[in-house]
TORTI-177048 format. One record per residue (C-alpha): residue number from 1; residue in three letters; x, y, z. Coordinates in Angstrom, 1 decimal. Each point is the difference from the previous one (the first is absolute). Layout:
! residues N
  seq  type       x       y       z
  NUM   ALA       X       Y       Z
...
END
This chain:
! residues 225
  seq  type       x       y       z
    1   UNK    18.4     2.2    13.1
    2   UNK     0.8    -3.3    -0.7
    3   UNK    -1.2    -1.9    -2.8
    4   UNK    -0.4    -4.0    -0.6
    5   UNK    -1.0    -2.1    -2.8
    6   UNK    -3.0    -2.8     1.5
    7   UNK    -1.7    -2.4    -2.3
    8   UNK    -3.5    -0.3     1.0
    9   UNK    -2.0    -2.9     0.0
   10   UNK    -1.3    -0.3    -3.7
   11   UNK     4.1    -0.1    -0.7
   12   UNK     0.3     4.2    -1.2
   13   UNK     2.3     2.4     1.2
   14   UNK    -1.0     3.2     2.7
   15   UNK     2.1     2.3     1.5
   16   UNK    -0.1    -0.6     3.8
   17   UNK     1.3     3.2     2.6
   18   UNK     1.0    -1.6     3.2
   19   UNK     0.1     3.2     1.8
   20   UNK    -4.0    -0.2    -0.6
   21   UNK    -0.5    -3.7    -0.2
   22   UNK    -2.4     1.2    -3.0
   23   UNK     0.4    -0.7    -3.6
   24   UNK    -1.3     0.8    -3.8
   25   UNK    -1.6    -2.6    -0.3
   26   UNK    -2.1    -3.1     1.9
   27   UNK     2.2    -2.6     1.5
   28   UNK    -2.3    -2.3    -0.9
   29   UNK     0.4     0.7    -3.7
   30   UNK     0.9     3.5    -1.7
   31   UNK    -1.6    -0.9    -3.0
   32   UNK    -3.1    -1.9     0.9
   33   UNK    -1.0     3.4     2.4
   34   UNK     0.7     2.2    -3.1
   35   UNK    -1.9    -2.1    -2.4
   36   UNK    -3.4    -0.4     2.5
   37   UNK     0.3     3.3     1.5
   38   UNK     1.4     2.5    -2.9
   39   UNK    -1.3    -2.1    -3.3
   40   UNK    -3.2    -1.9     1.1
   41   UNK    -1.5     2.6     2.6
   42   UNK     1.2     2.8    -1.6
   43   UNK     0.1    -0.1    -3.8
   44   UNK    -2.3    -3.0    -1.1
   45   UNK    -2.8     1.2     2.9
   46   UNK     0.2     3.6    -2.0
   47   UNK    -0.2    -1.4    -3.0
   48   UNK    -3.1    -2.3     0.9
   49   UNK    -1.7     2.9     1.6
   50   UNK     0.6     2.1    -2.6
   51   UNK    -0.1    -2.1    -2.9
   52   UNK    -2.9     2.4    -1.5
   53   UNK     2.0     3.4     0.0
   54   UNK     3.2    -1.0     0.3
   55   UNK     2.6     2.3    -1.8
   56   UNK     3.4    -0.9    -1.2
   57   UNK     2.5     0.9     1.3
   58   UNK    -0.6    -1.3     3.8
   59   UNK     1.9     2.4     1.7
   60   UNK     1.3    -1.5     3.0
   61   UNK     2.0     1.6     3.3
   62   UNK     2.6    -1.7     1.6
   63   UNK     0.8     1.5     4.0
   64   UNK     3.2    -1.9     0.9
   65   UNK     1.5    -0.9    -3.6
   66   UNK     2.8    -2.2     1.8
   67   UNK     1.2    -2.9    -2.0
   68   UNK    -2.1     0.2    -3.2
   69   UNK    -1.5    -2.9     0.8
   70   UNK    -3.6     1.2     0.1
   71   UNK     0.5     2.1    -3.3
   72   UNK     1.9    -3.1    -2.0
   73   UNK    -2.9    -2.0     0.9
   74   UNK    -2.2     2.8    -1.4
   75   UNK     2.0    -0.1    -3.0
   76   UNK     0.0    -3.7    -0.4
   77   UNK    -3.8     0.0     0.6
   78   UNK    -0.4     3.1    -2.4
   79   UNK     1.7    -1.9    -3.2
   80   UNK    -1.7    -3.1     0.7
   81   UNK    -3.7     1.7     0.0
   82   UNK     0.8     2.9    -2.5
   83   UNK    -0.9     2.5     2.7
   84   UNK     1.9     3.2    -0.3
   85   UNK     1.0     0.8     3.4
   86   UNK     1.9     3.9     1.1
   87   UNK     1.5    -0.6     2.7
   88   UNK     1.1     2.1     2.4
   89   UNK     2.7    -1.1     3.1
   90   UNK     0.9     2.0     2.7
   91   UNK     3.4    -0.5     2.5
   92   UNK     1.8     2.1     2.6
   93   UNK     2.9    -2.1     0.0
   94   UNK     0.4    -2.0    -3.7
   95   UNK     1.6    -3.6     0.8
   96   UNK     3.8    -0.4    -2.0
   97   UNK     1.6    -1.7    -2.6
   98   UNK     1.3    -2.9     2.0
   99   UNK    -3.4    -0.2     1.6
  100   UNK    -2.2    -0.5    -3.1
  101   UNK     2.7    -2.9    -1.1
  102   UNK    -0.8    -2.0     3.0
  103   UNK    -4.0     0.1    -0.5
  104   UNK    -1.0    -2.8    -2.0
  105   UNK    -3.3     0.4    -0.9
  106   UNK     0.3    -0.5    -4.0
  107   UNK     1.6    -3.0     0.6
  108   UNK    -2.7    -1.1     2.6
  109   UNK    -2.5     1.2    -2.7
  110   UNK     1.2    -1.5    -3.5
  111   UNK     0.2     4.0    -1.3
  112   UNK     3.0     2.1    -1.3
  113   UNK     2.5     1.0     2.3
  114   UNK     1.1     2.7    -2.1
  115   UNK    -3.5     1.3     0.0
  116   UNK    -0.6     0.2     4.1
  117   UNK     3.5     1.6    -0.4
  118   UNK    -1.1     2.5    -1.8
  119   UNK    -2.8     1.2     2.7
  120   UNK     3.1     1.1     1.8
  121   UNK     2.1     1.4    -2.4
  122   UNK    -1.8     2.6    -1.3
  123   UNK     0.3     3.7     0.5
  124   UNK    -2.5     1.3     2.9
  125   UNK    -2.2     1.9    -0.8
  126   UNK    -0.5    -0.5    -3.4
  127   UNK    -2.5    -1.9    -1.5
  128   UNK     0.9    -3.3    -1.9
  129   UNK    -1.2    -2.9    -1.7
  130   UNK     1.2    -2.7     1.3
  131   UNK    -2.2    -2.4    -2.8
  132   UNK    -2.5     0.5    -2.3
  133   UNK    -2.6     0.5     2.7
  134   UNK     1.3     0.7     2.8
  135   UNK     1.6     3.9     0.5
  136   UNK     1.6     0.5     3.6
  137   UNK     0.9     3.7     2.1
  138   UNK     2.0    -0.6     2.8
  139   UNK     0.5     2.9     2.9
  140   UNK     2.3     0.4     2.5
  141   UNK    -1.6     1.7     2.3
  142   UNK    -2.0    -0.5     4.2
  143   UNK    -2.9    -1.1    -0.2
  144   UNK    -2.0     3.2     1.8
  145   UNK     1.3     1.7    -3.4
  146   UNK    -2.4    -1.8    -2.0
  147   UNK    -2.4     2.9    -1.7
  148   UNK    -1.7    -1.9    -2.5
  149   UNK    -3.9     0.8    -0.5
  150   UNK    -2.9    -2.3    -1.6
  151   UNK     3.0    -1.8    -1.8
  152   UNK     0.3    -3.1     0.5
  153   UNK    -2.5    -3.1    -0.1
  154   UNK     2.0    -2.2     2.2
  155   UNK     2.5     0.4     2.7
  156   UNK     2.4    -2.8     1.2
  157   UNK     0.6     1.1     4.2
  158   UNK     3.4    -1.7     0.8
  159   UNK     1.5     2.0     2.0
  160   UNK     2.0    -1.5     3.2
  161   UNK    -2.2    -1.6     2.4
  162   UNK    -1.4     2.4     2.9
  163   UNK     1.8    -1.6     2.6
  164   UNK     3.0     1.5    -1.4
  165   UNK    -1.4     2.9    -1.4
  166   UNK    -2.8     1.1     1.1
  167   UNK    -0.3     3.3    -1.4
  168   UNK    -0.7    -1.4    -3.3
  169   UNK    -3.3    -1.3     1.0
  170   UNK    -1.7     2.9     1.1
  171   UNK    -3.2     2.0    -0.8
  172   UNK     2.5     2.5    -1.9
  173   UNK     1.4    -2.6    -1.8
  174   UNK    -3.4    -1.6    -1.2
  175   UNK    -1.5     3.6    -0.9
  176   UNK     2.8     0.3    -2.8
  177   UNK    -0.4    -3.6    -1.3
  178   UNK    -4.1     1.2     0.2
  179   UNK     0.6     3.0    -2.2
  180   UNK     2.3    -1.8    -2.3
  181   UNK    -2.3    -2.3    -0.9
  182   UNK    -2.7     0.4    -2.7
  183   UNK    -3.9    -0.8     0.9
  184   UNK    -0.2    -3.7     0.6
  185   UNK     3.7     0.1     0.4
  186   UNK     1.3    -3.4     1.8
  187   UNK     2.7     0.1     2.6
  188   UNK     1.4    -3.6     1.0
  189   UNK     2.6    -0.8     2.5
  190   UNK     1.3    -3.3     2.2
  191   UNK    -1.6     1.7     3.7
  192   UNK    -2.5    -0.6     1.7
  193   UNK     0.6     2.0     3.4
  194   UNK    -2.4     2.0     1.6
  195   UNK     1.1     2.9    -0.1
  196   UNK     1.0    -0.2    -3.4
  197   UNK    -3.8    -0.7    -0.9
  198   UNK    -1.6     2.4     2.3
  199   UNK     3.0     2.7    -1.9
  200   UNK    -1.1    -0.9    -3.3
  201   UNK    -3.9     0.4     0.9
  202   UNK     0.6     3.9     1.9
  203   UNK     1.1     1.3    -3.8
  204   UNK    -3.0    -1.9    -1.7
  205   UNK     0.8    -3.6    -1.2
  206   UNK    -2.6    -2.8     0.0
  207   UNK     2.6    -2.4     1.3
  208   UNK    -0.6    -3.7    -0.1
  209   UNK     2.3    -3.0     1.8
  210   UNK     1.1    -3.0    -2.2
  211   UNK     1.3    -2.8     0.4
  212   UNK     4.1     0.8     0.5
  213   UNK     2.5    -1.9    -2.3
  214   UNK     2.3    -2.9     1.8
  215   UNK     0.9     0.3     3.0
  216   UNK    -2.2     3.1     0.6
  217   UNK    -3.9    -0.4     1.2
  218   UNK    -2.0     2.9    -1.4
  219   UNK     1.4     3.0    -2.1
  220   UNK    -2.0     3.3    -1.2
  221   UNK    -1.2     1.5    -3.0
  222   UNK    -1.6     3.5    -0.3
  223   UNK    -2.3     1.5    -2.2
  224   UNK     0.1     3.7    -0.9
  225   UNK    -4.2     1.0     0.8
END
């Protein structure tokens, strides 16, 4: 399929497929969705909510690992608060080499090339600290093979959109992300159809609309009951 480089509107880097008209990332700014969507719906909400019990490390769960992004902004945000972070990713199809040097995000963000680099050149599989605080797993594997129970606190959903692939936004789908997740386990992701909502509440999640990042009206976020 092919592949092309489109620098959205905050002036970062996506991958853009053609064949799909879909991309990574927003259009309208690749980092400002990951940013409102992955890192202020996601990881400052569960540590608000949980300010009381929370336990470090935040494990976190990233469906559709793509181009780092989400995960070096974790990182980033992870140094800068002292939060240790385990983070798991997990990809079908891995992004290459000449990829990863097109994406500019460290430049866009004043942070170390060399250290977003790193998200993607170590072994799968395998467990890895990446900094002090911040340890990541990365998987190669579909997304239905996700087993994981009462593991995680917080799951990233950034999978293709469901135009394109629908079967990844289906009841099935949301009853693994359900089990994965611990009690009170947050799920967060840039959708807001539907069908996607009415999926997520069939397995169990106490699912809210929010205001969507630019470009986007409303987004969800789900709540493990």
């Amino acid at each position: 399929m092919k592949r092309e480089f489109l620098t959205t509107g905050d002036g970062s880097v996506t991958i853009h497929l053609p064949d799909w008209n879909e991309q990574y990332h927003s259009k309208h700014g690749a980092i400002n969705e990951a940013l409102h969507v992955f890192i202020e719906a996601g990881i400052r909400y569960f540590m608000a909510e949980n300010s009381n019990t929370l336990l470090q490390p935040m494990s976190i769960l990233e469906v559709g690992f793509g181009t780092g992004l989400n995960a070096f902004l974790s990182c980033i945000f992870s140094e800068k608060n002292s939060i240790a972070i385990n983070y798991t990713g997990v990809e079908a199809y891995p992004i290459i080499a000449s990829e990863i040097k097109n994406l500019n995000y460290a430049t866009q963000l004043d942070a170390s090339k060399a250290l977003f680099e790193k998200l993607h050149t170590i072994e799968w599989e395998v467990p890895s600290e990446i900094t002090t605080n911040f340890t990541l797993t990365k998987q190669q594997k579909f997304f239905n093979d996700i087993s994981d129970e009462n593991r995680f606190q917080l799951i990233f959903f950034d999978a293709f959109g469901a135009r394109v692939q629908p079967e990844l936004w289906t009841k099935a789908i949301f009853q693994k992300m359900y089990f994965a997740l611990q009690p009170r386990g947050v799920l967060v992701t840039y959708a807001a159809k539907g069908s996607v909502r009415r999926a997520m509440q069939a397995v169990g999640f106490k699912v809210e609309r929010l205001p969507g990042p630019p470009g986007k009206r409303e987004m969800l976020r789900a709540v493990k009951n």
